[in-house]
MIVEX-846313 format. One record per atom (N, C-alpha, C): residue number from 1; atom name; x, y, z. Coordinates in steps of 0.001 Angstrom, whole numbers, plus 500000, padded with zeros to 6 digits. Example, Ala and Ser with C-alpha at 12.3 -4.5 7.8 and 13.67 -1.06 7.14 Angstrom:
<atoms>
+-----+----+--------+--------+--------+
!   k !  a !     xx !     yy !     zz !
+-----+----+--------+--------+--------+
!   1 !  N ! 513190 ! 494310 ! 507800 !
!   1 ! CA ! 512300 ! 495500 ! 507800 !
!   1 !  C ! 513200 ! 496700 ! 507800 !
!   2 !  N ! 512850 ! 497750 ! 507080 !
!   2 ! CA ! 513670 ! 498940 ! 507140 !
!   2 !  C ! 512900 ! 500030 ! 507870 !
+-----+----+--------+--------+--------+
</atoms>
This chain:
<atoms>
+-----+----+--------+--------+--------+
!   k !  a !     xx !     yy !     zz !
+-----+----+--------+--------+--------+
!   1 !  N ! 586730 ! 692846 ! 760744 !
!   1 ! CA ! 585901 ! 692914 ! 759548 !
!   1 !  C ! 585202 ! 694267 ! 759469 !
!   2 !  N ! 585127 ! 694476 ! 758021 !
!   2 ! CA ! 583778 ! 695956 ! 757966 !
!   2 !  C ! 582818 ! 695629 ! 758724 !
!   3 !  N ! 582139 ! 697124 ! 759162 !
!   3 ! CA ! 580635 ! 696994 ! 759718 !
!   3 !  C ! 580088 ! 698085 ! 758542 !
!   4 !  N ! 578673 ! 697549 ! 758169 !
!   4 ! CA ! 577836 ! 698900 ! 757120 !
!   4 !  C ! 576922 ! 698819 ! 758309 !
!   5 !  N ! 577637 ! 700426 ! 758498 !
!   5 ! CA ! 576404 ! 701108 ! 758961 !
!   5 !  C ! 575693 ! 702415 ! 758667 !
!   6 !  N ! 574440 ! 701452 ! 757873 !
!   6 ! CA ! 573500 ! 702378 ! 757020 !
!   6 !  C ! 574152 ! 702676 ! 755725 !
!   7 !  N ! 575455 ! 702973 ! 755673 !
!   7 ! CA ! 575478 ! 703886 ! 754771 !
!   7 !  C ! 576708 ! 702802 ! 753651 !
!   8 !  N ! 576663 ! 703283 ! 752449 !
!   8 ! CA ! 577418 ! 701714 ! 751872 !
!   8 !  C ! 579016 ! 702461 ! 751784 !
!   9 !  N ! 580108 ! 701361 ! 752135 !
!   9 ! CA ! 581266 ! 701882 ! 752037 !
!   9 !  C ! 581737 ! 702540 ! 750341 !
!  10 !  N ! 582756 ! 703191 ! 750472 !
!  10 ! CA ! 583178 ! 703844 ! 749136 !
!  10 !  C ! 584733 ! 703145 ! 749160 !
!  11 !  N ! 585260 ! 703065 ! 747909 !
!  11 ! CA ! 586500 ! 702413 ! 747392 !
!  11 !  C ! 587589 ! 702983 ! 748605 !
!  12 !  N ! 587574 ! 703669 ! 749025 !
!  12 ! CA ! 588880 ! 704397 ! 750228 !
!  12 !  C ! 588307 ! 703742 ! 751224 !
!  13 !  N ! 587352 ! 703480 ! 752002 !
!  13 ! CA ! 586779 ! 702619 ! 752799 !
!  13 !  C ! 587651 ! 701232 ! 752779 !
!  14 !  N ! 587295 ! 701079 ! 751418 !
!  14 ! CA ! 587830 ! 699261 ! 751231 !
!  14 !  C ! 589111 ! 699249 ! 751649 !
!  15 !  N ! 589747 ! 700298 ! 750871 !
!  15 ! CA ! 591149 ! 700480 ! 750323 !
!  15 !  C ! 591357 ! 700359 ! 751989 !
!  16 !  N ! 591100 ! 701270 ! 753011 !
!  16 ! CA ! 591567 ! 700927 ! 754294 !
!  16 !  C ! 591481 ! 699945 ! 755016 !
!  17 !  N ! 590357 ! 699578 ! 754838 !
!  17 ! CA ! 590031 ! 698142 ! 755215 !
!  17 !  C ! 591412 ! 697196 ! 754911 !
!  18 !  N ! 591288 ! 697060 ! 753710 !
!  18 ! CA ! 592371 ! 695781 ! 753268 !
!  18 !  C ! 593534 ! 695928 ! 753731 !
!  19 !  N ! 594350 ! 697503 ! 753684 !
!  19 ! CA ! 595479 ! 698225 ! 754605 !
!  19 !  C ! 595453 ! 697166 ! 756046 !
!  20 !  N ! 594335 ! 697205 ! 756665 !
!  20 ! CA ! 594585 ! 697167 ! 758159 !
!  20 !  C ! 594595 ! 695638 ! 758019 !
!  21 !  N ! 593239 ! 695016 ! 757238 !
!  21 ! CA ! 594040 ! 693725 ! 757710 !
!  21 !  C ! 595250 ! 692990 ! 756903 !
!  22 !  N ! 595614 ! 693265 ! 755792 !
!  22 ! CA ! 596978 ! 693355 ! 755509 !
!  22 !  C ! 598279 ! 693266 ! 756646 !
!  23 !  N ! 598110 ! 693931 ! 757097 !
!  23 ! CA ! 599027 ! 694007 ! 758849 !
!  23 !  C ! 598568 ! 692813 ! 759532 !
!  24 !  N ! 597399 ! 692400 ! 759572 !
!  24 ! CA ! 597216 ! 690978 ! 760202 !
!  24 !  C ! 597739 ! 689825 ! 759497 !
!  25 !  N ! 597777 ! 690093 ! 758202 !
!  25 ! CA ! 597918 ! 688515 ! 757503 !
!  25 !  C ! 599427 ! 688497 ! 756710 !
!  26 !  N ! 599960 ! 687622 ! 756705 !
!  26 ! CA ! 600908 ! 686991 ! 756084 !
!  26 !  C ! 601357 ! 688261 ! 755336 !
!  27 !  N ! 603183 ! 688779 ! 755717 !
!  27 ! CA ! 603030 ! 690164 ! 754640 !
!  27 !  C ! 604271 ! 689371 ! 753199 !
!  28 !  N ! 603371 ! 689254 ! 752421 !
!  28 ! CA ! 604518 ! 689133 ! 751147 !
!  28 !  C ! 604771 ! 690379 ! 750395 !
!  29 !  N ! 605601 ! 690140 ! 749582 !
!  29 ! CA ! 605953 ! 691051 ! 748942 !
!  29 !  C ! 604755 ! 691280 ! 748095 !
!  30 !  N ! 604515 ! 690745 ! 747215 !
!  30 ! CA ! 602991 ! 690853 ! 746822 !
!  30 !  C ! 601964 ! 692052 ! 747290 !
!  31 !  N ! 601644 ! 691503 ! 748589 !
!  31 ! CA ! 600726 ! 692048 ! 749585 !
!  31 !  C ! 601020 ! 693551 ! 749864 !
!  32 !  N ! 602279 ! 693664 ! 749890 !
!  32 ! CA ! 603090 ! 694806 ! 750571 !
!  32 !  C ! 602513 ! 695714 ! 749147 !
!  33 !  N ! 603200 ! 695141 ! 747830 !
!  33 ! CA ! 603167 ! 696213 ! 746286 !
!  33 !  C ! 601715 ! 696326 ! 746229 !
!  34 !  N ! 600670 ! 695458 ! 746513 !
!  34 ! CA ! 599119 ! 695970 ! 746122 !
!  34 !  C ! 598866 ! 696985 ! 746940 !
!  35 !  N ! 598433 ! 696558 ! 748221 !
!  35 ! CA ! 598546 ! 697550 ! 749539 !
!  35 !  C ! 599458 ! 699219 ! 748942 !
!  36 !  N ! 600322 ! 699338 ! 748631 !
!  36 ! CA ! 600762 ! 700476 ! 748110 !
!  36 !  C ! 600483 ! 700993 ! 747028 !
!  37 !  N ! 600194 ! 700331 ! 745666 !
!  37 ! CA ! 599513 ! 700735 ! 744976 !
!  37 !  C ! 598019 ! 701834 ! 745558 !
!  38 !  N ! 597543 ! 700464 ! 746032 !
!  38 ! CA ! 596044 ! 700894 ! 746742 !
!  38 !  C ! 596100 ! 702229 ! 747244 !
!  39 !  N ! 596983 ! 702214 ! 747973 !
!  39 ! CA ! 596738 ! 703352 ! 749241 !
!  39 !  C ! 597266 ! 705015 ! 748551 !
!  40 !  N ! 598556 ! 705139 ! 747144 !
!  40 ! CA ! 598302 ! 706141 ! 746632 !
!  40 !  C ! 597678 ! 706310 ! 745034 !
!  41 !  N ! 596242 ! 705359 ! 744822 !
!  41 ! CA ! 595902 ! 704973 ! 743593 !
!  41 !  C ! 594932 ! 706338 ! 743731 !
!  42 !  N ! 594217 ! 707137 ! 744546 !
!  42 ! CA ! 593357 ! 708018 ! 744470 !
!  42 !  C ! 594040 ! 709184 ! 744239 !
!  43 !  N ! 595519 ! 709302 ! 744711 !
!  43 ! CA ! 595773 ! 710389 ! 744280 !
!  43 !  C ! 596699 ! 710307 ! 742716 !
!  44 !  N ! 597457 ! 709107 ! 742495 !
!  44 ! CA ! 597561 ! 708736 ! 741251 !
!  44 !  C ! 596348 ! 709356 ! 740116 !
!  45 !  N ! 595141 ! 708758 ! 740276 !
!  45 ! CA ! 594069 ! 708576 ! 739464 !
!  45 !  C ! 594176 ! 710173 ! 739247 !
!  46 !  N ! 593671 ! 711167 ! 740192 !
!  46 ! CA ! 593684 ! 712653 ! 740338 !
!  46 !  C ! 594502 ! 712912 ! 739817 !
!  47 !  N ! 595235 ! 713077 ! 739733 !
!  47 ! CA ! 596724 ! 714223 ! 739062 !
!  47 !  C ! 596731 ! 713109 ! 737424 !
!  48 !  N ! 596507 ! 711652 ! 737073 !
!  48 ! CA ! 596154 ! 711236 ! 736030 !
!  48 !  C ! 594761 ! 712549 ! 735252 !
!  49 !  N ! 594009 ! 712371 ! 735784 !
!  49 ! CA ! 592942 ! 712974 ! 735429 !
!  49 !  C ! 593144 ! 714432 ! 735238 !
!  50 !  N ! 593829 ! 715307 ! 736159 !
!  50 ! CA ! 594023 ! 716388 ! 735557 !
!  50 !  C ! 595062 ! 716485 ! 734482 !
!  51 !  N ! 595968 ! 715805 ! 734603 !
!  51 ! CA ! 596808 ! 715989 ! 733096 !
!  51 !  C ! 596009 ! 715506 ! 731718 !
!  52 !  N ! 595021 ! 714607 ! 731600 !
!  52 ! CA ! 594110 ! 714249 ! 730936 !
!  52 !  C ! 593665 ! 715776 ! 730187 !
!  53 !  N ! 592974 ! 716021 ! 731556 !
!  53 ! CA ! 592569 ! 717129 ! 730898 !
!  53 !  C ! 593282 ! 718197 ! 730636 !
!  54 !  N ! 594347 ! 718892 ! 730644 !
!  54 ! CA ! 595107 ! 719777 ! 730115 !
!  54 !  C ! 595318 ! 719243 ! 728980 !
!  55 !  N ! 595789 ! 717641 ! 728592 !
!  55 ! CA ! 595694 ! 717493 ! 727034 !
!  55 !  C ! 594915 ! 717631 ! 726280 !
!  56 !  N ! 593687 ! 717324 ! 726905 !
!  56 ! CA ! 591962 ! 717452 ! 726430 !
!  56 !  C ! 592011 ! 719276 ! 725897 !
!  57 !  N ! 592189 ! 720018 ! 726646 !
!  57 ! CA ! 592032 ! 721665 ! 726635 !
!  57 !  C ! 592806 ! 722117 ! 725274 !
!  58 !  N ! 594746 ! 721421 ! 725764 !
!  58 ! CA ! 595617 ! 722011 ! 724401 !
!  58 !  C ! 595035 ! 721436 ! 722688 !
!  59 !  N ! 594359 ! 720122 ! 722983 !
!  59 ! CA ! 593518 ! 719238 ! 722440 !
!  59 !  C ! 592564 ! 720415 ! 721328 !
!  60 !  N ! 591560 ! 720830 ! 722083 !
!  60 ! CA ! 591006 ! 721965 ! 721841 !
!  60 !  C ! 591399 ! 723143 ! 721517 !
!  61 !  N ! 592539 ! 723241 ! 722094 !
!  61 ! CA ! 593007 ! 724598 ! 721160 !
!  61 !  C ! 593295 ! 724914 ! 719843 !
!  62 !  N ! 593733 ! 723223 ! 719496 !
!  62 ! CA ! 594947 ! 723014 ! 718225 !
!  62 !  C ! 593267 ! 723101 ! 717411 !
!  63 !  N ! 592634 ! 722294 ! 717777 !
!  63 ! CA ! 591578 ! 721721 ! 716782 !
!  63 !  C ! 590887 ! 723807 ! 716449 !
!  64 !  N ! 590298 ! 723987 ! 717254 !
!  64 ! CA ! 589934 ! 726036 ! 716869 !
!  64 !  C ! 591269 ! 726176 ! 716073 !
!  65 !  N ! 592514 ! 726146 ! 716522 !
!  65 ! CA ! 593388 ! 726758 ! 715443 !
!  65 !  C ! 593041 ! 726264 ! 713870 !
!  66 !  N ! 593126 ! 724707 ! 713571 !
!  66 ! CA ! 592948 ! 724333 ! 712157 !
!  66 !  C ! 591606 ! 724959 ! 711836 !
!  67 !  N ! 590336 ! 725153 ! 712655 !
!  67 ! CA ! 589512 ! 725721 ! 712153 !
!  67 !  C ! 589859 ! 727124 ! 711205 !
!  68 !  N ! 590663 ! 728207 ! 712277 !
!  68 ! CA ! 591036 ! 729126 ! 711718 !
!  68 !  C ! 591904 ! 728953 ! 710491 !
!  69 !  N ! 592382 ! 728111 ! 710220 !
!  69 ! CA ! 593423 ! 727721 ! 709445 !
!  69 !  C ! 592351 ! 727578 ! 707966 !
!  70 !  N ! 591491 ! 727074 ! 708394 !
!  70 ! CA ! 590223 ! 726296 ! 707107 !
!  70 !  C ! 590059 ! 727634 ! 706992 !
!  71 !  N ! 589317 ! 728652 ! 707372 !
!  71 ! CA ! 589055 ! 730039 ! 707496 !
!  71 !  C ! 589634 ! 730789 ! 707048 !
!  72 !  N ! 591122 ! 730629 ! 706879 !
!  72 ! CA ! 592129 ! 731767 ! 706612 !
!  72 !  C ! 592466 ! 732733 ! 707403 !
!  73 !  N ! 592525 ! 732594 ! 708728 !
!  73 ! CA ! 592950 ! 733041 ! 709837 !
!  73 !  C ! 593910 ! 732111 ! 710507 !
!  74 !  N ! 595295 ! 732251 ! 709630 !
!  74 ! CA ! 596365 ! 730984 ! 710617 !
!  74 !  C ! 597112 ! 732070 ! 711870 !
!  75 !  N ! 597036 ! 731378 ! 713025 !
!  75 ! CA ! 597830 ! 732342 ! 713702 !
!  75 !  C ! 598804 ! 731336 ! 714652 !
!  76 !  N ! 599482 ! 729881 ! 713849 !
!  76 ! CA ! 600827 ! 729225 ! 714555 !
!  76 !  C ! 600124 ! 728018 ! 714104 !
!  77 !  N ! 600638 ! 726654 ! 715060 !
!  77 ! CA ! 600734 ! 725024 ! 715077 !
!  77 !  C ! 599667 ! 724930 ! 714126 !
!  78 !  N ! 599155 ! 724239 ! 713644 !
!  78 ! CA ! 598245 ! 722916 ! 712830 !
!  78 !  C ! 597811 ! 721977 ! 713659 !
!  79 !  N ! 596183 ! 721713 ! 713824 !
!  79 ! CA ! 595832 ! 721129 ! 714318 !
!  79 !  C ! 596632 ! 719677 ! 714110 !
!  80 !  N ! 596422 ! 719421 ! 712655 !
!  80 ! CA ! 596523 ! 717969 ! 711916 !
!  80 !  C ! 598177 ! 717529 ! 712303 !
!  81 !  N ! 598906 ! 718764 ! 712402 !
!  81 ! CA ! 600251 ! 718268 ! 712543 !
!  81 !  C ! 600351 ! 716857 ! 714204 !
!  82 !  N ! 599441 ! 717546 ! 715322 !
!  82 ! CA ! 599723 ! 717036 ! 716550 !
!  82 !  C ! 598380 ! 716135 ! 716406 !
!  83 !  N ! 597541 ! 715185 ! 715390 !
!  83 ! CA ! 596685 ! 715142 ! 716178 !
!  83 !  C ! 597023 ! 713483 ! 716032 !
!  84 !  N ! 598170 ! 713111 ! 715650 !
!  84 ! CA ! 598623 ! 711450 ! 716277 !
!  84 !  C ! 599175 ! 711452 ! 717390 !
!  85 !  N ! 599802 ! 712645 ! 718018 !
!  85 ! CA ! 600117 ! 713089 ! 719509 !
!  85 !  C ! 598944 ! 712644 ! 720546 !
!  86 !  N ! 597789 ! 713386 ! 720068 !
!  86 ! CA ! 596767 ! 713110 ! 720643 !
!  86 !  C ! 596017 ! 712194 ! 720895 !
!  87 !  N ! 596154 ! 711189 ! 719915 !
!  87 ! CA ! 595367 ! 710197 ! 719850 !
!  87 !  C ! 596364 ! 709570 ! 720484 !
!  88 !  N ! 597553 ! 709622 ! 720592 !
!  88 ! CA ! 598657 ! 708343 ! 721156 !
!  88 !  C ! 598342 ! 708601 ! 722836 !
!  89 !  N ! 598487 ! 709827 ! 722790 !
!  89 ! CA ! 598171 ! 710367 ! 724394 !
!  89 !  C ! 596485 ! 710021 ! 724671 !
!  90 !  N ! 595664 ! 709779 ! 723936 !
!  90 ! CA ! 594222 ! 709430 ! 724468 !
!  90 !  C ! 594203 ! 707990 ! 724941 !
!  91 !  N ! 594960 ! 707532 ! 723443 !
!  91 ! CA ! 594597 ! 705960 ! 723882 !
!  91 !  C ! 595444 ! 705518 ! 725168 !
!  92 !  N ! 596896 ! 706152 ! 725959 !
!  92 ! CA ! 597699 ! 705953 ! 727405 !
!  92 !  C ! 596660 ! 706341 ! 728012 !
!  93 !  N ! 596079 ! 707798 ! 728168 !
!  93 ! CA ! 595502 ! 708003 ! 729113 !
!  93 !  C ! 594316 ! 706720 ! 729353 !
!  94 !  N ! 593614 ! 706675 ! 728386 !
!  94 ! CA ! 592402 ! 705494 ! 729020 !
!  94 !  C ! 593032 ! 704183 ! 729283 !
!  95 !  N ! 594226 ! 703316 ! 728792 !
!  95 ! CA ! 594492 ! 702457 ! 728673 !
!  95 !  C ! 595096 ! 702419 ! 730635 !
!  96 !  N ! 595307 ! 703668 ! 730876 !
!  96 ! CA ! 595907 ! 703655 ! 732441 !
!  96 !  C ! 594500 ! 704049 ! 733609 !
!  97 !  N ! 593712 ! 704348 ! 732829 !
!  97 ! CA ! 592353 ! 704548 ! 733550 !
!  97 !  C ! 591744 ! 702884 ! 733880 !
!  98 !  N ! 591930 ! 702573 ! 732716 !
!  98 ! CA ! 591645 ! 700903 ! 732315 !
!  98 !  C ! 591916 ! 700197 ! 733802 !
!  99 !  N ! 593381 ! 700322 ! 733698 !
!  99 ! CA ! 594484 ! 699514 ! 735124 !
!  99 !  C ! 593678 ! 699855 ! 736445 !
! 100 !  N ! 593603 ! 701294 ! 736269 !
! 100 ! CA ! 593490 ! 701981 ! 737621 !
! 100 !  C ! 591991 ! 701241 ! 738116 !
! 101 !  N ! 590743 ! 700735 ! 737213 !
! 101 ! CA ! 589666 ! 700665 ! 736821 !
! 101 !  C ! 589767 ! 698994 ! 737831 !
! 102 !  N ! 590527 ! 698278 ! 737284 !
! 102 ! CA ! 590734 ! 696918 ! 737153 !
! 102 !  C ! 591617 ! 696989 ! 738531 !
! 103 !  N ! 592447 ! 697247 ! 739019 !
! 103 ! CA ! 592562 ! 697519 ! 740418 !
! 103 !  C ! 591569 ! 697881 ! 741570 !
! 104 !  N ! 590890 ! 698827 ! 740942 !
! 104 ! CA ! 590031 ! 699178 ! 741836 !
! 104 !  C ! 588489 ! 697735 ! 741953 !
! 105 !  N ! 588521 ! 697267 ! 741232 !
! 105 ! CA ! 587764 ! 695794 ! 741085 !
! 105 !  C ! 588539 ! 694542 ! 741656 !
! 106 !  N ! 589696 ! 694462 ! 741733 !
! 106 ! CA ! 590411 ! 693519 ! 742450 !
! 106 !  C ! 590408 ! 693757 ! 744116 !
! 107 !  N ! 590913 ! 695136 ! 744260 !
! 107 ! CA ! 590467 ! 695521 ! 745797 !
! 107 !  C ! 589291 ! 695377 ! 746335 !
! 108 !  N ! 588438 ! 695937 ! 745468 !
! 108 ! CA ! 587063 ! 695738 ! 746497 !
! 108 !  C ! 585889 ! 694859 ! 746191 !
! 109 !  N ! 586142 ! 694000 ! 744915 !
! 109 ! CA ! 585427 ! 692625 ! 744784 !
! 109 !  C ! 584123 ! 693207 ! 744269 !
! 110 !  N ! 582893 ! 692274 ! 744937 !
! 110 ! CA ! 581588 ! 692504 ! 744411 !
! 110 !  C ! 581215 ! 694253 ! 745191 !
! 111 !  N ! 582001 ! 694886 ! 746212 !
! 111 ! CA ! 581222 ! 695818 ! 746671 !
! 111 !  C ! 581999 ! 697323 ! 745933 !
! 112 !  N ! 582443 ! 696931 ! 744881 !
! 112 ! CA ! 582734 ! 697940 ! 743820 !
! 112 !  C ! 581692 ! 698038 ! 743125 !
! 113 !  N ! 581003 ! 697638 ! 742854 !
! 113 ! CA ! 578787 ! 697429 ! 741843 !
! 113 !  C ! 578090 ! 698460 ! 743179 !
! 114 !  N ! 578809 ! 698455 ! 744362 !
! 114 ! CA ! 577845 ! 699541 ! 745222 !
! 114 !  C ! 578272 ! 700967 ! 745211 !
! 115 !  N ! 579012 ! 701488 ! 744510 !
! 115 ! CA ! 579784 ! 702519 ! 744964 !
! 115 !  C ! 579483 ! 703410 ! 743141 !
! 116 !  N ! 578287 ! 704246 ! 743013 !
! 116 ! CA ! 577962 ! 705037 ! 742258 !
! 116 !  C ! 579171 ! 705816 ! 741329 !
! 117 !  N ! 580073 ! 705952 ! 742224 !
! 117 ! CA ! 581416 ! 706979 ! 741706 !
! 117 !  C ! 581846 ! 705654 ! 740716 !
! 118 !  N ! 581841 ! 704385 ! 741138 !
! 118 ! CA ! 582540 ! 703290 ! 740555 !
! 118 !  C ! 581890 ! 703193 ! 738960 !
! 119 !  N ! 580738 ! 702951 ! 738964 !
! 119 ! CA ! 579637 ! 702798 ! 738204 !
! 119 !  C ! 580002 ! 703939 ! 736894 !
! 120 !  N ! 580122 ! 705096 ! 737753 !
! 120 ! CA ! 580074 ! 706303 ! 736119 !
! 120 !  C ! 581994 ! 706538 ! 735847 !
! 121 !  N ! 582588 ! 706061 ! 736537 !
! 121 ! CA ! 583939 ! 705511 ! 735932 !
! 121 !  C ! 584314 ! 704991 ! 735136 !
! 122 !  N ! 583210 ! 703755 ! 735593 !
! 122 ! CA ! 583064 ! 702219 ! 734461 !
! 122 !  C ! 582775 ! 703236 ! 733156 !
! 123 !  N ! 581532 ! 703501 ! 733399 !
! 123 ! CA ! 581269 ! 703821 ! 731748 !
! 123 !  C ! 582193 ! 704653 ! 731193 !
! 124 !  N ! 582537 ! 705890 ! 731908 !
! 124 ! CA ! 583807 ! 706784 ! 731214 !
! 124 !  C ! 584891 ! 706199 ! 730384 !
! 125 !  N ! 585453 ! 704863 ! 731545 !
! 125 ! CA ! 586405 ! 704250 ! 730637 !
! 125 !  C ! 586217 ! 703394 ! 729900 !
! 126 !  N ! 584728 ! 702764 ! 729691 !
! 126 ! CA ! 584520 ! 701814 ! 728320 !
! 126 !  C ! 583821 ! 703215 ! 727420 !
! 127 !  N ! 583586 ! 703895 ! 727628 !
! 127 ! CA ! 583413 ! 704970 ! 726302 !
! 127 !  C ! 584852 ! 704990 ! 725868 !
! 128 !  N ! 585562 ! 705938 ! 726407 !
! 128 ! CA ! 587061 ! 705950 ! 725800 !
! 128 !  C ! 587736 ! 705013 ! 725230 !
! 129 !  N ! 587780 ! 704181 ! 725560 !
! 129 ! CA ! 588117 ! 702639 ! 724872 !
! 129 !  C ! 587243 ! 701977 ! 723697 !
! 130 !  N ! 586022 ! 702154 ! 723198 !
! 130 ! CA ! 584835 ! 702365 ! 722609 !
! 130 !  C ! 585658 ! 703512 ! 721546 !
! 131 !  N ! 585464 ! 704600 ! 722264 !
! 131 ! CA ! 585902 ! 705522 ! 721185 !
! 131 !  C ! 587345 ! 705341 ! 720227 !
! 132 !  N ! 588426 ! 704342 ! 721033 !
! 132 ! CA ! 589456 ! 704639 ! 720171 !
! 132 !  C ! 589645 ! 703143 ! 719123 !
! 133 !  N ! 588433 ! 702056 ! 719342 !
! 133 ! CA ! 588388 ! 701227 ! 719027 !
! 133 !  C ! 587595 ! 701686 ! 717610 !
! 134 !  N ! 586711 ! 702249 ! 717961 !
! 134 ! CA ! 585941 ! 702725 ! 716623 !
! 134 !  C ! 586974 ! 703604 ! 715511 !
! 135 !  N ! 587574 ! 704624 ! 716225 !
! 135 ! CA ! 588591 ! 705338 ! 715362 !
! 135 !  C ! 589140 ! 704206 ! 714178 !
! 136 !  N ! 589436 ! 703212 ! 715162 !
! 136 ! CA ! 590292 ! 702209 ! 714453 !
! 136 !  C ! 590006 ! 701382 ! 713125 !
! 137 !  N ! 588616 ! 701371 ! 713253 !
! 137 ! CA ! 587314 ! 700771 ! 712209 !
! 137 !  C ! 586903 ! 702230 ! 711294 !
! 138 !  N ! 586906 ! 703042 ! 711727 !
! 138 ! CA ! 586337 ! 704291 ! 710722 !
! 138 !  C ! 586926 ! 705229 ! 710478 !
! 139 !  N ! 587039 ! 705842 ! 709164 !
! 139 ! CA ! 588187 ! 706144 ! 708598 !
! 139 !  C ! 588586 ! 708075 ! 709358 !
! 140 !  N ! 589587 ! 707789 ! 709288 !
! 140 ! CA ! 589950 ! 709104 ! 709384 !
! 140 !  C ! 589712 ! 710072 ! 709175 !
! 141 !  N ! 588653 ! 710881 ! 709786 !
! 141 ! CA ! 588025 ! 712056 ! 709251 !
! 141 !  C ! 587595 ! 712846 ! 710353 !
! 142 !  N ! 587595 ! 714261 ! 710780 !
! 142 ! CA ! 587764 ! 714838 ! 711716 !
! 142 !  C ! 586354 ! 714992 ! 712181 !
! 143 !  N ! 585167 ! 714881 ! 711181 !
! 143 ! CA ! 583910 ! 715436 ! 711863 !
! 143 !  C ! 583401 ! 713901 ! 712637 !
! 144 !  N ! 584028 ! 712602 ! 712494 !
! 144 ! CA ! 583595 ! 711352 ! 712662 !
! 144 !  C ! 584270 ! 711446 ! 714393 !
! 145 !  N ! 585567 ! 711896 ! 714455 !
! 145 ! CA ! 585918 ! 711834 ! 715618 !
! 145 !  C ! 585389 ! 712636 ! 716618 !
! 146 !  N ! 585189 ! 713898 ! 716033 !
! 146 ! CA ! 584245 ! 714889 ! 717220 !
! 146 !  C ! 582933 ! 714388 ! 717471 !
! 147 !  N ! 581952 ! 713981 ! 716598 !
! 147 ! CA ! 580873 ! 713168 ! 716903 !
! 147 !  C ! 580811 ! 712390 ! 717759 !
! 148 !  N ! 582513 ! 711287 ! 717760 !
! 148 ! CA ! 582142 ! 710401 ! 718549 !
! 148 !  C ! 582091 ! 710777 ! 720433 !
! 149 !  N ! 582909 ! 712448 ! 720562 !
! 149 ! CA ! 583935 ! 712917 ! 721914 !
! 149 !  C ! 582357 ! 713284 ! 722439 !
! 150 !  N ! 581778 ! 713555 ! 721700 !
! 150 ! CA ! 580293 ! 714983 ! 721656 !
! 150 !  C ! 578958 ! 713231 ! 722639 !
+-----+----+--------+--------+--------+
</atoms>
């Protein structure tokens, strides 16, 4: 079993934890696919998160371009052309943050509520989900969506 000492475990803690006794208990197939999930879900999540954000950045680029575009300074793409790209790619990205979210609550039970990193996750991914739910209710208009990112 865990020992806390002093200090409260973090989700890779658990994640090892369950690894080791996993090897003690009954191995199903089951057991075997969570356990693996688990064990490369941190670096999953990471390389999730940075491609996030490279879409987030090109995201930003397109949107300054249509500015220039409003301006009369076009210099290539249209924001408006890619921005169902974007939104299709926002709503995967959170919808896999979601999973990753909900895994990470199945692994480590009630001592996922102790783990601070867990906590401002949570909210990240019910904002994003929040945000594309609202899109969905309010109409299409570009200063409504930046309001909501801001």
């Amino acid at each position: 079993s865990m020992r806390l000492t002093g200090t409260l475990p973090t989700s890779n803690h658990i994640i090892a934890h369950m690894v080791r006794d996993s090897e003690e208990e009954e191995d199903t197939w089951l057991r075997r696919g969570f356990n693996f999930v688990m064990k490369y879900l941190d670096t999953v999540a990471s390389f999730l998160v940075f491609l996030n954000a490279l879409v987030m950045l090109l995201e930003f680029e397109m949107s300054g371009r249509e500015t220039g575009q409003n301006l009369g300074r076009s210099d290539g793409a249209y924001y408006s052309d890619e921005r169902g790209i974007f939104r299709s790619l926002g709503i995967t990205f959170d919808s896999l943050f979601a999973i990753e979210l909900l895994l990470r609550i199945v692994a480590s039970g009630w001592l996922f509520l102790q783990d601070v990193a867990n906590m401002f996750d949570s909210v990240l991914v019910f904002a994003g989900l929040a945000e594309h739910f609202l899109l969905l209710i309010i109409p299409d208009d570009p200063l409504s969506s930046q309001l909501m990112r801001a």
